[in-house]
mmCIF file of the C-alpha atoms, coordinates in Angstrom:
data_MODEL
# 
_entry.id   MODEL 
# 
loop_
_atom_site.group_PDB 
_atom_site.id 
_atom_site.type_symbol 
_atom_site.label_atom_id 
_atom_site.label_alt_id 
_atom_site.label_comp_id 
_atom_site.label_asym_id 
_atom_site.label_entity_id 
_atom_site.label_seq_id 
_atom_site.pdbx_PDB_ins_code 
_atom_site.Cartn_x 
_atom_site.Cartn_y 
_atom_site.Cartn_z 
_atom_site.occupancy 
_atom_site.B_iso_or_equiv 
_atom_site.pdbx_formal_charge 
_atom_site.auth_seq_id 
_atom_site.auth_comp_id 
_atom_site.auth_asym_id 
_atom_site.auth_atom_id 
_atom_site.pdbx_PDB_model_num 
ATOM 1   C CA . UNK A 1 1   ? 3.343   -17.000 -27.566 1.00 0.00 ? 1   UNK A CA 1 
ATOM 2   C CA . UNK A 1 2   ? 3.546   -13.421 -28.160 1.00 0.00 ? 2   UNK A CA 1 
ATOM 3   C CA . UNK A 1 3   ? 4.296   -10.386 -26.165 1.00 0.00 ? 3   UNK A CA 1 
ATOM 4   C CA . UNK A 1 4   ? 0.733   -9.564  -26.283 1.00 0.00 ? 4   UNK A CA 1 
ATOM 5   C CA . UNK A 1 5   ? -0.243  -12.783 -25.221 1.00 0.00 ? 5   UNK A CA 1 
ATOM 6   C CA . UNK A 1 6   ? 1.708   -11.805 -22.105 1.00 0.00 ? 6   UNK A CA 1 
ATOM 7   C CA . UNK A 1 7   ? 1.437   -9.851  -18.882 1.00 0.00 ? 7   UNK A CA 1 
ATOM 8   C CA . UNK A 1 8   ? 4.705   -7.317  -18.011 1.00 0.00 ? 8   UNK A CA 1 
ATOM 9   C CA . UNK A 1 9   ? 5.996   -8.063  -14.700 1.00 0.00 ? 9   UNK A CA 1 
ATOM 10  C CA . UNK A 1 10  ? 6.480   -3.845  -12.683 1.00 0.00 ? 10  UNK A CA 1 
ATOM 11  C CA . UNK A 1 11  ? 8.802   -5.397  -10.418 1.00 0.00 ? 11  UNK A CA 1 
ATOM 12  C CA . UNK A 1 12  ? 11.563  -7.194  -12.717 1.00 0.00 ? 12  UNK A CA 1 
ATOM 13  C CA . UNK A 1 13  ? 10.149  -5.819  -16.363 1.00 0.00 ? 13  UNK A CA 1 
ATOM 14  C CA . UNK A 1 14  ? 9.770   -9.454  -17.607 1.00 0.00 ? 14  UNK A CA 1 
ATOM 15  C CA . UNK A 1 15  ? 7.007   -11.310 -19.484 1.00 0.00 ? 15  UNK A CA 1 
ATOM 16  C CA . UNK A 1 16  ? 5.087   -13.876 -17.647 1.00 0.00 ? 16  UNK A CA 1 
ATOM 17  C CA . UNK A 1 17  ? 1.686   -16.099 -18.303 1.00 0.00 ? 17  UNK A CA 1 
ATOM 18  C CA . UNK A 1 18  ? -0.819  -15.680 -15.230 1.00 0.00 ? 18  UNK A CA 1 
ATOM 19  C CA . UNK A 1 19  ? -1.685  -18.738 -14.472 1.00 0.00 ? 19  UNK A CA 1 
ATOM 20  C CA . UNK A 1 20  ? -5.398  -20.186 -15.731 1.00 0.00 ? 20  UNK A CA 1 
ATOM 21  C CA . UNK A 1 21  ? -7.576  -22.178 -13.333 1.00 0.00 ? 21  UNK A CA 1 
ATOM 22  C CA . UNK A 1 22  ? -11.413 -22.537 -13.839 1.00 0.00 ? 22  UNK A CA 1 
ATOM 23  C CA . UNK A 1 23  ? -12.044 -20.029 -10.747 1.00 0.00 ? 23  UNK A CA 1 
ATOM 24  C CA . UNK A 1 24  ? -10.336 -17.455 -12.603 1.00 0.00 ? 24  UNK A CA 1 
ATOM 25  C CA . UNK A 1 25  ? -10.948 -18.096 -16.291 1.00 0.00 ? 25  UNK A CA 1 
ATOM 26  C CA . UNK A 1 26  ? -13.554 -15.243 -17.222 1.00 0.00 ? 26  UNK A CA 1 
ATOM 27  C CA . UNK A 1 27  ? -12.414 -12.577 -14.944 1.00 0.00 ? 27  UNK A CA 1 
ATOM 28  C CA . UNK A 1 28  ? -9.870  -10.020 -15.428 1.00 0.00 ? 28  UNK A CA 1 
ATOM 29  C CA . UNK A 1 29  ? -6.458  -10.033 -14.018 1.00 0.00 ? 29  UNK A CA 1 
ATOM 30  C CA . UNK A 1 30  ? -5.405  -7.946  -11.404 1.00 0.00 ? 30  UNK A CA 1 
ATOM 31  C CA . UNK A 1 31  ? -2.154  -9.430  -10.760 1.00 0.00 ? 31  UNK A CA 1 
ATOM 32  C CA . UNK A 1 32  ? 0.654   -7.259  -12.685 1.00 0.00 ? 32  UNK A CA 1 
ATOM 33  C CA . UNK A 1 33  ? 3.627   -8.676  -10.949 1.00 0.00 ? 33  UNK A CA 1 
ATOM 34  C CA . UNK A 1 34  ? 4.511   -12.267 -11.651 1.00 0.00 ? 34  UNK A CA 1 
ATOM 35  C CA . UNK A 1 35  ? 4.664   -15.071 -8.965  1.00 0.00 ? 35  UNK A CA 1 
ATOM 36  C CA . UNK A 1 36  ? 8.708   -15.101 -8.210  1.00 0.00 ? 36  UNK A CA 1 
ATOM 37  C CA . UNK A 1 37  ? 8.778   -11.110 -7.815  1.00 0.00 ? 37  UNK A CA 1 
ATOM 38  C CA . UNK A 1 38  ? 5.549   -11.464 -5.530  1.00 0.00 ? 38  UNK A CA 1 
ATOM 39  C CA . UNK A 1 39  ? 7.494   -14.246 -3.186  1.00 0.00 ? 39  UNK A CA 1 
ATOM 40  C CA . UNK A 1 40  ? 10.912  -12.178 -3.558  1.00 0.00 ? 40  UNK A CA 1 
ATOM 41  C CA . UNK A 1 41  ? 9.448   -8.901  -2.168  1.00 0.00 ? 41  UNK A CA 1 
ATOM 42  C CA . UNK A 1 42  ? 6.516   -10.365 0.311   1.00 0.00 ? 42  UNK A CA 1 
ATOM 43  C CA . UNK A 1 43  ? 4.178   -7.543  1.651   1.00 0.00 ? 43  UNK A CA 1 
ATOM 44  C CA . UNK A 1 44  ? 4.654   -7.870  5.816   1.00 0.00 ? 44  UNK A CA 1 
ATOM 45  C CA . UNK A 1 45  ? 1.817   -5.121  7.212   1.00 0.00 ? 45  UNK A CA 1 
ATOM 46  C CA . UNK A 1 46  ? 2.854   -2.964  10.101  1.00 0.00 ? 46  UNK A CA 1 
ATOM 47  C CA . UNK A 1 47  ? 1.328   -0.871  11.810  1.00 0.00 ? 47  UNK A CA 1 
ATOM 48  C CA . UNK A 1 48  ? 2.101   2.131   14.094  1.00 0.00 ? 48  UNK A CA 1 
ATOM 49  C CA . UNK A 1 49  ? -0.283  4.037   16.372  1.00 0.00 ? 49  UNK A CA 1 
ATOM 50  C CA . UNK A 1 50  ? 1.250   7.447   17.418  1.00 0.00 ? 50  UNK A CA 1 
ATOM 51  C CA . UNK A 1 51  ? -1.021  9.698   19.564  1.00 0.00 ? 51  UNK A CA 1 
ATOM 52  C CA . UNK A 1 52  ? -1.590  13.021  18.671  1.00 0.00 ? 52  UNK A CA 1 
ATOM 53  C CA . UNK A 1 53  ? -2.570  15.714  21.240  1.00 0.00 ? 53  UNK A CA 1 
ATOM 54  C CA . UNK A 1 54  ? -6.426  15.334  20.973  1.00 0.00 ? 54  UNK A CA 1 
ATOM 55  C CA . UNK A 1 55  ? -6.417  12.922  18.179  1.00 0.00 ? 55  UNK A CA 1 
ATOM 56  C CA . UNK A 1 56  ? -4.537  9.559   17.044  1.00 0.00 ? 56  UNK A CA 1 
ATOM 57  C CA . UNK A 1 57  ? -2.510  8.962   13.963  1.00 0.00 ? 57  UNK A CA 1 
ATOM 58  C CA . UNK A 1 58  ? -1.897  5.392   12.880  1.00 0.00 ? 58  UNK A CA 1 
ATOM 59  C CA . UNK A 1 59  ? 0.272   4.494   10.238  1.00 0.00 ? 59  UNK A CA 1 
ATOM 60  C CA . UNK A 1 60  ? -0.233  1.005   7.788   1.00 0.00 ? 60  UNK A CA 1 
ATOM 61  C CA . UNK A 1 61  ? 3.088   0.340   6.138   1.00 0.00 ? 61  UNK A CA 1 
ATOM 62  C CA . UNK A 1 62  ? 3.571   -2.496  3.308   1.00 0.00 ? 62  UNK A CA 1 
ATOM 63  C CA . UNK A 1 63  ? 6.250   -3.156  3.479   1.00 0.00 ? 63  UNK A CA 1 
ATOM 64  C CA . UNK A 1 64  ? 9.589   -3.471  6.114   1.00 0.00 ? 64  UNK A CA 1 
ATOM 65  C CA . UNK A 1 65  ? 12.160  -2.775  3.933   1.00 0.00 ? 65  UNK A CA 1 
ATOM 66  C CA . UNK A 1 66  ? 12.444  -0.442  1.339   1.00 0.00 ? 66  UNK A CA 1 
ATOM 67  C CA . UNK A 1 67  ? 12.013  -2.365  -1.898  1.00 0.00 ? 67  UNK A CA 1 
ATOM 68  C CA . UNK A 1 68  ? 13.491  -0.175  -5.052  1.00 0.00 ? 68  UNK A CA 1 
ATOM 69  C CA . UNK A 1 69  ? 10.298  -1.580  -7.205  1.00 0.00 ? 69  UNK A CA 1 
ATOM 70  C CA . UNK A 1 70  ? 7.387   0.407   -8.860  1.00 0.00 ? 70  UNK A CA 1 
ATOM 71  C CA . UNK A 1 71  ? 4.714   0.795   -6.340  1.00 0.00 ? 71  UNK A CA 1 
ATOM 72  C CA . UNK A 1 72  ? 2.070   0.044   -8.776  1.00 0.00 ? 72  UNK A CA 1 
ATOM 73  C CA . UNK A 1 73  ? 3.278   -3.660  -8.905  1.00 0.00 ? 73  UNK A CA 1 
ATOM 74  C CA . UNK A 1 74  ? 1.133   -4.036  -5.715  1.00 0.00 ? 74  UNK A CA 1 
ATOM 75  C CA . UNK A 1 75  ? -1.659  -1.760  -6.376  1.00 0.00 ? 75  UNK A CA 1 
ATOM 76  C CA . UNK A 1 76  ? -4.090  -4.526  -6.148  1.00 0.00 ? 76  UNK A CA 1 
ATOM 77  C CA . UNK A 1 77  ? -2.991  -5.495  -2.800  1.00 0.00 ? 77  UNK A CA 1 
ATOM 78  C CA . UNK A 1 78  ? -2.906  -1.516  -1.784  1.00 0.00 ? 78  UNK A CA 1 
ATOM 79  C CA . UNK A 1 79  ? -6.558  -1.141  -2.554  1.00 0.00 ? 79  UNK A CA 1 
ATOM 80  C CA . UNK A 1 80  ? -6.984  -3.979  -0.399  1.00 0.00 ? 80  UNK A CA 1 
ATOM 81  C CA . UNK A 1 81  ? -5.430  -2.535  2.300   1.00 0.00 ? 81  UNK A CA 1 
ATOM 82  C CA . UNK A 1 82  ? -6.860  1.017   1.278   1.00 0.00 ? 82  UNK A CA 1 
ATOM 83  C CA . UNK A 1 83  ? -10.317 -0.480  1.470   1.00 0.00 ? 83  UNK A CA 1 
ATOM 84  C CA . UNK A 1 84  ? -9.753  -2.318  5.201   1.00 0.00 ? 84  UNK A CA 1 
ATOM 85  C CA . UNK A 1 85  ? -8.113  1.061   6.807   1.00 0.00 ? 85  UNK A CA 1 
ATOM 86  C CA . UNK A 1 86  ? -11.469 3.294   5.177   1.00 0.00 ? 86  UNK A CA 1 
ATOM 87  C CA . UNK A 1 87  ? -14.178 0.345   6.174   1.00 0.00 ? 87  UNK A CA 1 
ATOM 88  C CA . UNK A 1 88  ? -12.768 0.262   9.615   1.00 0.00 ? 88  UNK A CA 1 
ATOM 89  C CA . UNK A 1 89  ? -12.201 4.014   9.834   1.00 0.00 ? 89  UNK A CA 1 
ATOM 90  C CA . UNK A 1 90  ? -14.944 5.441   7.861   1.00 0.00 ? 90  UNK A CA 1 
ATOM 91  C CA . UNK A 1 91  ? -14.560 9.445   10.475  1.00 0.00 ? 91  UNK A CA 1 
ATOM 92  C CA . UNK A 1 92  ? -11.199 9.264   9.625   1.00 0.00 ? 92  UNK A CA 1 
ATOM 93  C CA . UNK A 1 93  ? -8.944  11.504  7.708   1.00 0.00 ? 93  UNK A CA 1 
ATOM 94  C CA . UNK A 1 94  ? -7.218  8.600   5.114   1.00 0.00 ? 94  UNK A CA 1 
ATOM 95  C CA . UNK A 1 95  ? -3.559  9.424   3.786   1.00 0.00 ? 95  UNK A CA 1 
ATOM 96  C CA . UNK A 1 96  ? -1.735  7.543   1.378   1.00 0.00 ? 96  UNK A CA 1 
ATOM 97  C CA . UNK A 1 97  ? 2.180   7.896   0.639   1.00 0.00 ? 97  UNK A CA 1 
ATOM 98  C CA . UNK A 1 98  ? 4.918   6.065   -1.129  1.00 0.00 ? 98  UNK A CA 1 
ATOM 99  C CA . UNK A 1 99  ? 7.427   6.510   1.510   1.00 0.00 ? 99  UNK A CA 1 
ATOM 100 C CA . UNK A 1 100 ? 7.334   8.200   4.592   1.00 0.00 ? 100 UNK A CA 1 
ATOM 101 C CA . UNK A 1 101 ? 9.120   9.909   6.972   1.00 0.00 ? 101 UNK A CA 1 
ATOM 102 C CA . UNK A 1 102 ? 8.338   11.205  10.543  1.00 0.00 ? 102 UNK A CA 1 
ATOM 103 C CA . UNK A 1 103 ? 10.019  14.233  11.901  1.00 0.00 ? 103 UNK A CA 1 
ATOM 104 C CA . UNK A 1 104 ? 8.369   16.413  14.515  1.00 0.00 ? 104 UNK A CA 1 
ATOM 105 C CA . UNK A 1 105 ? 7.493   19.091  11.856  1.00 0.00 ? 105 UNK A CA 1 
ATOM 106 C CA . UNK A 1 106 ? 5.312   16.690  10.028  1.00 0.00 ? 106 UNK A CA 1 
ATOM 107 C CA . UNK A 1 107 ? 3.607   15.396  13.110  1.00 0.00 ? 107 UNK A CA 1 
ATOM 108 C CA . UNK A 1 108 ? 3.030   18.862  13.540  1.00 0.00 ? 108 UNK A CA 1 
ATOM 109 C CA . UNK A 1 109 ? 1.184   19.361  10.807  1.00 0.00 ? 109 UNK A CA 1 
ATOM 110 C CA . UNK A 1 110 ? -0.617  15.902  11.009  1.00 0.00 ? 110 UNK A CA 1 
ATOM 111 C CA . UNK A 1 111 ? -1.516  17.091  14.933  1.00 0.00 ? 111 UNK A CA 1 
ATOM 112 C CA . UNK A 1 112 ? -2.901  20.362  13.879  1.00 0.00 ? 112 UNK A CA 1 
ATOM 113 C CA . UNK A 1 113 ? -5.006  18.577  10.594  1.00 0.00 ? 113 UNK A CA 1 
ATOM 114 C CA . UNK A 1 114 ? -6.125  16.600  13.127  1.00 0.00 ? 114 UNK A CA 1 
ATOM 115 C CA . UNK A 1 115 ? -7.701  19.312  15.504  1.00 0.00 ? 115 UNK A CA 1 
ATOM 116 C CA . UNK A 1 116 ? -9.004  21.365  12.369  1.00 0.00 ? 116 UNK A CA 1 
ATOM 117 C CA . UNK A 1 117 ? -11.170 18.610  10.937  1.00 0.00 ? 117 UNK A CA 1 
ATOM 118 C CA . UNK A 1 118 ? -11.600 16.848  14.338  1.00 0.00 ? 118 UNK A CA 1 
ATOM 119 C CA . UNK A 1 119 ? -10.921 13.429  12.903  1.00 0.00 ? 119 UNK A CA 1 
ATOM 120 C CA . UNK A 1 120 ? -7.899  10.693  13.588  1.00 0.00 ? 120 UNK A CA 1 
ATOM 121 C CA . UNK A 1 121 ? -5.233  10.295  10.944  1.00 0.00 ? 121 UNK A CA 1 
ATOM 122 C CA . UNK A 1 122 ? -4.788  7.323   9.084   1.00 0.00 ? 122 UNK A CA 1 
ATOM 123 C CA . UNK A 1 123 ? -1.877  7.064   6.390   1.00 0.00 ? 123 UNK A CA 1 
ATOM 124 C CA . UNK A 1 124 ? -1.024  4.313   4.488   1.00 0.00 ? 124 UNK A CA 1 
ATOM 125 C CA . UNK A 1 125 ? 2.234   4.155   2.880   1.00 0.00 ? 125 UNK A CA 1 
ATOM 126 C CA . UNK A 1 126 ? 4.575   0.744   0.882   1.00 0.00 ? 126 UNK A CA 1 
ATOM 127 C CA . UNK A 1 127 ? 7.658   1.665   3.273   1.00 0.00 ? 127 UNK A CA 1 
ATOM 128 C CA . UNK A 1 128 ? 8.074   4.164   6.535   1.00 0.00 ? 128 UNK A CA 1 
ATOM 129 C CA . UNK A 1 129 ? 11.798  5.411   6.500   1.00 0.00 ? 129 UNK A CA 1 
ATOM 130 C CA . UNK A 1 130 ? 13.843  5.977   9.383   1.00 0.00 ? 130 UNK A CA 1 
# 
């Protein structure tokens, strides 16, 4: 088989065949990480609800450690979560990061977005640093 013929693991930059069953013989992958990669870094969802002063700011993270991978390998499984957080939240003001930090200057910020648009926060990020 031929490098074409293949899909590019993000996570490890190897080939890899995705794996054909009749459910999913006509439609289009949307897998772009192969299956050991997907098991080695496994998504754990956490979530954080911080109150603002008239307003709340809750935080989705991906992941709990802070995997060194490209965060498109997941994308498929961020829309996912992208899609729950705006369906649930459809008043809400919805963030999306790579990594995040909190400090007091960006709650700041976030608290004072918050009161201008009269909305809760939500942000969804793969990893929230210490």
């Amino acid at each position: 088989m031929k490098n074409g013929d293949k899909m590019k693991c993000l996570a490890c930059k190897r080939y890899f065949n995705q794996k054909l069953k009749l459910s999913n013989l006509l439609q289009k992958s949307k897998y772009i990480i192969c299956d050991s990669c997907y098991l080695k870094y496994h998504i754990n969802i956490n979530v954080i609800n911080v109150p603002l002063n008239n307003y709340e700011l809750r935080i989705y993270s991906l992941f709990d450690k802070n995997y060194r991978i490209n965060s498109l390998a997941f994308s498929y499984e961020y829309s996912r979560l992208f899609n729950y957080v705006y369906c649930k939240d459809e008043k809400s003001i919805v963030l999306s990061f790579d990594k995040l930090r909190l400090n007091e200057t960006l709650l700041f910020i976030l608290d004072d977005l918050s009161t201008f648009y009269a909305k809760n926060i939500c942000i969804i990020c793969n990893y929230l640093l210490d």
